[in-house]
MDTraj code that builds the backbone (N, CA, C; nanometers):
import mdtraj as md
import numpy as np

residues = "UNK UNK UNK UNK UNK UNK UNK UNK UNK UNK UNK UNK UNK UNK UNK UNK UNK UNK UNK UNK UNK UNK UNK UNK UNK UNK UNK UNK UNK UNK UNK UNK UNK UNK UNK UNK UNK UNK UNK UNK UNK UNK UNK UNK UNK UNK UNK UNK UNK UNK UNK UNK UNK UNK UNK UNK UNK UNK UNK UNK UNK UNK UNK UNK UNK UNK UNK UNK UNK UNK UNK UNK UNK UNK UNK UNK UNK UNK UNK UNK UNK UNK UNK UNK UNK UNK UNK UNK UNK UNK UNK UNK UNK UNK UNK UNK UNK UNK UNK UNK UNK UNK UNK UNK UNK UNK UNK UNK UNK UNK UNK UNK".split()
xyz = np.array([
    [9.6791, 3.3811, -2.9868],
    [9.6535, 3.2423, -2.9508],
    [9.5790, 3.2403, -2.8174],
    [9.4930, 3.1539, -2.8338],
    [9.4014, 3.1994, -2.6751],
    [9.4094, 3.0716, -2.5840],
    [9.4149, 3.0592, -2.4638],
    [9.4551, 2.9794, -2.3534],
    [9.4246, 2.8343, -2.3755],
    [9.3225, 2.7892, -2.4598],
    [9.3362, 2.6500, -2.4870],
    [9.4238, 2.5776, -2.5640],
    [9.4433, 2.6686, -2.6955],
    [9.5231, 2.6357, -2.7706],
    [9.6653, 2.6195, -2.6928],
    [9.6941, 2.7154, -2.6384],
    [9.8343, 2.7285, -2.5575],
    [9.8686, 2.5728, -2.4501],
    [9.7346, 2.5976, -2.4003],
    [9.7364, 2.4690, -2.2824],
    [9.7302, 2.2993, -2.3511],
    [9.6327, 2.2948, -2.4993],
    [9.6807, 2.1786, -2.5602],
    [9.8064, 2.1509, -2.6474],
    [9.8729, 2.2880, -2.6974],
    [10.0010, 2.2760, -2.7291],
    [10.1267, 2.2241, -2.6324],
    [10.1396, 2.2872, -2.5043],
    [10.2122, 2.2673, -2.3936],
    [10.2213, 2.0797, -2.3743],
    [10.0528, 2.0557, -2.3450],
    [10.0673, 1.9327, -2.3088],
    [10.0738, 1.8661, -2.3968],
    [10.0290, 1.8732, -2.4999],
    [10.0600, 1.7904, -2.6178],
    [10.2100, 1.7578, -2.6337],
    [10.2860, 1.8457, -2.6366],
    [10.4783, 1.8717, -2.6247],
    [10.4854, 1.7825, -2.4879],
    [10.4647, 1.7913, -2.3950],
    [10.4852, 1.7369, -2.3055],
    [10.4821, 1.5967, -2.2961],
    [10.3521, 1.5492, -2.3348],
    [10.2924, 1.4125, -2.3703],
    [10.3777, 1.3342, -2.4392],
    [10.4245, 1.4190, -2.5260],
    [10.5499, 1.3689, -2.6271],
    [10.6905, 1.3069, -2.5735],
    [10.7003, 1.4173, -2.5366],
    [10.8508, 1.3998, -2.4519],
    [10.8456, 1.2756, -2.3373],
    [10.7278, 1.2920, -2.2990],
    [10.7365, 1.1734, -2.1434],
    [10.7335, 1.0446, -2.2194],
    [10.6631, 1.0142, -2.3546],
    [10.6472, 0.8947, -2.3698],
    [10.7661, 0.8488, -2.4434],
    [10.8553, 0.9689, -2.5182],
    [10.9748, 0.9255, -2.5729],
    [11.0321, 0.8730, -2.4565],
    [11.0719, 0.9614, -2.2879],
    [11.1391, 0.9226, -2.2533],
    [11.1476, 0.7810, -2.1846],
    [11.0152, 0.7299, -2.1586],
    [11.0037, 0.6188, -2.1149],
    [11.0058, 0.4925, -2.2536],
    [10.9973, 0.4981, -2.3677],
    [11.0674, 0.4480, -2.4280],
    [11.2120, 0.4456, -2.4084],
    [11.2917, 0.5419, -2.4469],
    [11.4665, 0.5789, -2.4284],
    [11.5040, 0.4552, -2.2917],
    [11.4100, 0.4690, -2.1867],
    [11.4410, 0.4140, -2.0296],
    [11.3584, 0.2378, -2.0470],
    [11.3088, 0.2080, -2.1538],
    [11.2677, 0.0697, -2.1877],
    [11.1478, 0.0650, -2.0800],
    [11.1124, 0.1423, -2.0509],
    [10.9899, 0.1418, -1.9968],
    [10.8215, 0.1530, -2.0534],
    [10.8374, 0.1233, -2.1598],
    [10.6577, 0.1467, -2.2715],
    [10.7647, 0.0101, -2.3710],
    [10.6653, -0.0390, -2.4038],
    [10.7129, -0.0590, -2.5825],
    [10.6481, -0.0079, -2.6706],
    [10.7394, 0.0131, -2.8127],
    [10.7405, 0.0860, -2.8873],
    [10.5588, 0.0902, -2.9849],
    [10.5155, -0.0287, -2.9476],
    [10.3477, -0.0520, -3.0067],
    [10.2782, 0.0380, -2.9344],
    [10.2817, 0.0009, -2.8281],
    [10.1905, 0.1028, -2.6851],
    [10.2288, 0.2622, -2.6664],
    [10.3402, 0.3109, -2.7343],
    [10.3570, 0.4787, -2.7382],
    [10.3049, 0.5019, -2.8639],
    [10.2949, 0.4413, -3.0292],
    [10.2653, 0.4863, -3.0739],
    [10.1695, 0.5233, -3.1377],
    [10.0684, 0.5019, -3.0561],
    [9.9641, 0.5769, -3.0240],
    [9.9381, 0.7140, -2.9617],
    [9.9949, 0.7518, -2.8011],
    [9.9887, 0.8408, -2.7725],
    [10.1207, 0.9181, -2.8746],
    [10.1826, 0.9025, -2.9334],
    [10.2663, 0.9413, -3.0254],
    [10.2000, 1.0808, -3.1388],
    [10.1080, 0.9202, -3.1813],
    [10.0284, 1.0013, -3.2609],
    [9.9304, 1.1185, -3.2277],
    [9.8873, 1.0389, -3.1033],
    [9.7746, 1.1866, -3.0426],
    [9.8370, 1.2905, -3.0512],
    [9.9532, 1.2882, -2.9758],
    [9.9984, 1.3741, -2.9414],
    [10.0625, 1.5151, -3.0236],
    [10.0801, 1.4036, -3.1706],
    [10.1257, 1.4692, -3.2695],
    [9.9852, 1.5237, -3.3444],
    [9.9068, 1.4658, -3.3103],
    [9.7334, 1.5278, -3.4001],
    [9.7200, 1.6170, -3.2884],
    [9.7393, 1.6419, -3.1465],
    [9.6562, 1.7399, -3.0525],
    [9.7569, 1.8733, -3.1651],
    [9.8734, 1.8557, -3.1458],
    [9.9723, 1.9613, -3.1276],
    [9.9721, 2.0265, -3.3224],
    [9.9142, 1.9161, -3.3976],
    [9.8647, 2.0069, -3.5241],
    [9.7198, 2.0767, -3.4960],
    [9.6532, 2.0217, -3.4318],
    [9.5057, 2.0768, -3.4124],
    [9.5224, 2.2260, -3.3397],
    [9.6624, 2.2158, -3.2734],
    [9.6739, 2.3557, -3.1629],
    [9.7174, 2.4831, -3.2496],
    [9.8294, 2.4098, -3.3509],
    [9.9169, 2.5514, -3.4191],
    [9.7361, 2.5607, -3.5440],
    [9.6819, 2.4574, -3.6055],
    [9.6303, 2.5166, -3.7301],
    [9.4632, 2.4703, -3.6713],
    [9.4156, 2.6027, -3.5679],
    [9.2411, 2.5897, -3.5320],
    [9.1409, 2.5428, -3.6273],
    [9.2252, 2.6143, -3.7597],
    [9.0889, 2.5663, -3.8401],
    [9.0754, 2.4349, -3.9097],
    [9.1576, 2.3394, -3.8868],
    [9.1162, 2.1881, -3.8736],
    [8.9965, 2.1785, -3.8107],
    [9.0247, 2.1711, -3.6651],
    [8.8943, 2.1572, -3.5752],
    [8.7130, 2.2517, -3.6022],
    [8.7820, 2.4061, -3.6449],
    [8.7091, 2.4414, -3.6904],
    [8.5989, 2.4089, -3.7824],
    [8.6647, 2.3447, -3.8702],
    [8.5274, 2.2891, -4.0333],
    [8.5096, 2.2138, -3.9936],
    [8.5838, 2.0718, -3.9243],
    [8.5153, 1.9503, -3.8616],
    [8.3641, 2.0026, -3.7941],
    [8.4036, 2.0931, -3.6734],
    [8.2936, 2.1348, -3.5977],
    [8.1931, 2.1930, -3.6802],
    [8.1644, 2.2811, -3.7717],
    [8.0599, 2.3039, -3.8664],
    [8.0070, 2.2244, -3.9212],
    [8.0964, 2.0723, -3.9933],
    [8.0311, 2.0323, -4.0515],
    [7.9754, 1.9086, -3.9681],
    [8.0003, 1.8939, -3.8463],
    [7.9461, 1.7921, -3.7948],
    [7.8250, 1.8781, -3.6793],
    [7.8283, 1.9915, -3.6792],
    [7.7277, 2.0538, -3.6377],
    [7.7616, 2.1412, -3.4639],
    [7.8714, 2.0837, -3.4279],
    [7.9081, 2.1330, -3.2959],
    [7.8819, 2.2689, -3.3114],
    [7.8531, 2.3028, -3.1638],
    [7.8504, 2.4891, -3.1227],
    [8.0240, 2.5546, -3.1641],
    [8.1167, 2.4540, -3.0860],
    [8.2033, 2.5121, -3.0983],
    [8.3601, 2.4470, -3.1305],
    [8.4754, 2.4880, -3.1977],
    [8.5823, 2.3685, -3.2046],
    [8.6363, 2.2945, -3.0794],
    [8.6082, 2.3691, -2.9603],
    [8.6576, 2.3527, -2.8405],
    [8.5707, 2.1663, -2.8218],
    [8.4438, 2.2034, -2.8477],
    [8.3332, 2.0633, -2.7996],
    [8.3795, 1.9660, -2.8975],
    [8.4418, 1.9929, -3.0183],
    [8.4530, 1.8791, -3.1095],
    [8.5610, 1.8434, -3.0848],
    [8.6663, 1.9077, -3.0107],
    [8.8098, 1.8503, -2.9838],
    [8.7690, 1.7680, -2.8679],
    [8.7416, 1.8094, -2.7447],
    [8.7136, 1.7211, -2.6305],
    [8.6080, 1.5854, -2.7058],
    [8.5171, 1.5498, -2.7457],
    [8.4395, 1.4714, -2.7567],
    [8.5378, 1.3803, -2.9228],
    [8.6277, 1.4215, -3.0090],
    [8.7049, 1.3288, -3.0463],
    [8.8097, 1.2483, -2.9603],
    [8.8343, 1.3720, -2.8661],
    [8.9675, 1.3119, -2.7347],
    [8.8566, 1.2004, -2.6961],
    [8.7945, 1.2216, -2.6360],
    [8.6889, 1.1214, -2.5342],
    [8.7114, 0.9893, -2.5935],
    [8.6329, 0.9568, -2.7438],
    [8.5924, 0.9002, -2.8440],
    [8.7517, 0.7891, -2.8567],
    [8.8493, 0.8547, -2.8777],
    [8.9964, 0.8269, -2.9180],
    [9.0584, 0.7521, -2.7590],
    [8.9721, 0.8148, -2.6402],
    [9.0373, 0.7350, -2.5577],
    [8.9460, 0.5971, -2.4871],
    [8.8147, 0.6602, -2.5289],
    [8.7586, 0.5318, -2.5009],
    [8.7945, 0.3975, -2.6165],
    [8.8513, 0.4627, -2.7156],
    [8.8447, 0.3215, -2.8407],
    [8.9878, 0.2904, -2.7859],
    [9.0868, 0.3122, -2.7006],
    [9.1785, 0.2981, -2.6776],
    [9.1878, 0.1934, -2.5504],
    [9.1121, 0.2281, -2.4395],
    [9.0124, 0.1489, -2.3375],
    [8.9611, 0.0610, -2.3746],
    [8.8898, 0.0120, -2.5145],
    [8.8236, -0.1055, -2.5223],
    [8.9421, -0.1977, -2.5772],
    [9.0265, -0.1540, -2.7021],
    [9.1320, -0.2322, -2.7445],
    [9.2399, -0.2802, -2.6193],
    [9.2696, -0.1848, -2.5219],
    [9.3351, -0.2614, -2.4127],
    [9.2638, -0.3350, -2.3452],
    [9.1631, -0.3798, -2.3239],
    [9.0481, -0.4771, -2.2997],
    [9.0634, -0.6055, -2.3440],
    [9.0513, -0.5258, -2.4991],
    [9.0601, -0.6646, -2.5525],
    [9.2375, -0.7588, -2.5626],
    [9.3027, -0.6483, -2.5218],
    [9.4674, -0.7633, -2.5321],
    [9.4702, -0.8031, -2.3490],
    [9.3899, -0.7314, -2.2658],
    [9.4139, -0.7997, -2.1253],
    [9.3565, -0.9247, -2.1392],
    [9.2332, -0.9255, -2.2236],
    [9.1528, -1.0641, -2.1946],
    [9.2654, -1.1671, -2.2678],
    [9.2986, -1.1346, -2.4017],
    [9.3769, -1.2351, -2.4533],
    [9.5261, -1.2892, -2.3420],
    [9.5744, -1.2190, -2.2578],
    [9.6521, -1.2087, -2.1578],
    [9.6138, -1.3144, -2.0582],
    [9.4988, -1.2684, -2.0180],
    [9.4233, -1.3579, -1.9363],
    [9.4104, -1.5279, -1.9756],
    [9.3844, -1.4906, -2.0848],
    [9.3392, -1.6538, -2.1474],
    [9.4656, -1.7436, -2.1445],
    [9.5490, -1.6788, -2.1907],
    [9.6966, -1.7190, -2.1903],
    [9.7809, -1.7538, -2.0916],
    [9.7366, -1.6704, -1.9733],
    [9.8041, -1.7024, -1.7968],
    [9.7172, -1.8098, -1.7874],
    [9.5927, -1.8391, -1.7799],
    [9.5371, -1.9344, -1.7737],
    [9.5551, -2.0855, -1.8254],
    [9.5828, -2.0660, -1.9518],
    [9.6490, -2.1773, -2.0350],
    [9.7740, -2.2426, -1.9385],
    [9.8526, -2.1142, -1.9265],
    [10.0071, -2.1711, -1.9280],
    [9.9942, -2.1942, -1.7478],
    [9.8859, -2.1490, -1.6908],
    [9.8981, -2.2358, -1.4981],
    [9.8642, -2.3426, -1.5481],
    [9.7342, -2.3887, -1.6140],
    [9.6926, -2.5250, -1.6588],
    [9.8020, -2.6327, -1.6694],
    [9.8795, -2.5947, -1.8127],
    [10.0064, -2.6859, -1.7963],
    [10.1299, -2.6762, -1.7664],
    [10.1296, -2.5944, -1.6747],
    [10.2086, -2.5764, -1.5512],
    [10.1710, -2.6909, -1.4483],
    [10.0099, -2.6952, -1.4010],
    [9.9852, -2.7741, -1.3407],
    [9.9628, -2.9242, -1.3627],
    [9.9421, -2.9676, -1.4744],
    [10.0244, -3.0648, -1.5461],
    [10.0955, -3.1431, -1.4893],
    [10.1958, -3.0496, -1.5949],
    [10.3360, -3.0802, -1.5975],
    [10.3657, -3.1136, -1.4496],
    [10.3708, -3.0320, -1.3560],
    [10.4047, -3.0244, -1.2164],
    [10.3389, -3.1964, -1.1761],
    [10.2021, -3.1936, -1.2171],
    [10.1365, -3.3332, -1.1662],
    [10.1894, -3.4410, -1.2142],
    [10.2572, -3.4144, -1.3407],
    [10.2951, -3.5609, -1.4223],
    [10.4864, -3.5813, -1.3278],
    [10.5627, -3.4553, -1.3148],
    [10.6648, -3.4666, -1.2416],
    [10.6477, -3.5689, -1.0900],
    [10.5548, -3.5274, -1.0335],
    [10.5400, -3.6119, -0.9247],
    [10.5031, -3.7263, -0.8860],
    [10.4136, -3.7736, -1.0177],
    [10.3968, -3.8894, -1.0109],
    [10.5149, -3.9692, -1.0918],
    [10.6258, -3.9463, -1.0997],
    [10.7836, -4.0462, -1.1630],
    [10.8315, -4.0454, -1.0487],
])
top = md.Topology()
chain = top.add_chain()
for i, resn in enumerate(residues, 1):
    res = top.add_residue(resn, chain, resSeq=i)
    for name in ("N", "CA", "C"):
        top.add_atom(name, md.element.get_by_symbol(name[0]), res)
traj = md.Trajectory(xyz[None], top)
C-alpha cells in the first residue's frame, strides 16, 4: 500500500469519527454530516480498492488515479460550496422577512 492510499485511508477514518462525534454531542445535524459521511465512506472505498479510481482515470483520460481523485474531491467540494450558498441565501431572505415583521409588529405595538 503506498503513502497516499494510507494517508486517505487514515483521514478518511478520521473524518468519520469526528463527524459522528459531533453528531453524538448535537453539534452538526444529521442532513449536514451526511454528506461528509458519505465522502468519507467513498474516500475510504477508493483507498482499500485503487482500481476504482484507476479505470475512472483511463477512461476519462487522466495521467494518473492520484489526479482523478484530487480533481473529483475538488469538484465534490466545490458542488458542496455552492449548495451551502444556496441555503445561506434562503437564510438570509428569511432573517430578513422575519426583522421586517418584527418591525411591524413592534410599530403596530406602539402605536396602542
Amino acid at each position: 500500500m503506498d503513502t497516499l492510499r494510507i494517508c486517505l485511508l487514515l483521514i478518511s477514518i478520521l473524518t468519520c469519527f469526528f463527524v459522528l462525534r459531533k453528531i453524538r454531542k448535537s453539534q452538526m445535524r444529521i442532513e449536514d454530516s451526511i454528506f461528509w459521511i458519505l465522502l468519507s465512506g467513498g474516500l475510504i472505498i477508493i483507498s482499500i480498492f485503487p482500481q476504482i479510481p484507476a479505470f475512472f482515470s483511463r477512461i476519462l483520460g487522466f495521467i494518473s488515479p492520484s489526479n482523478f481523485i484530487f480533481i473529483a474531491i475538488i469538484f465534490l467540494l466545490i458542488l458542496k460550496v455552492f449548495m451551502m450558498s444556496i441555503h445561506l441565501s434562503q437564510l438570509e431572505n428569511k432573517l430578513h422577512s422575519l426583522a421586517q415583521k418584527y418591525a411591524v409588529d413592534h410599530a403596530k405595538s406602539k402605536e396602542k
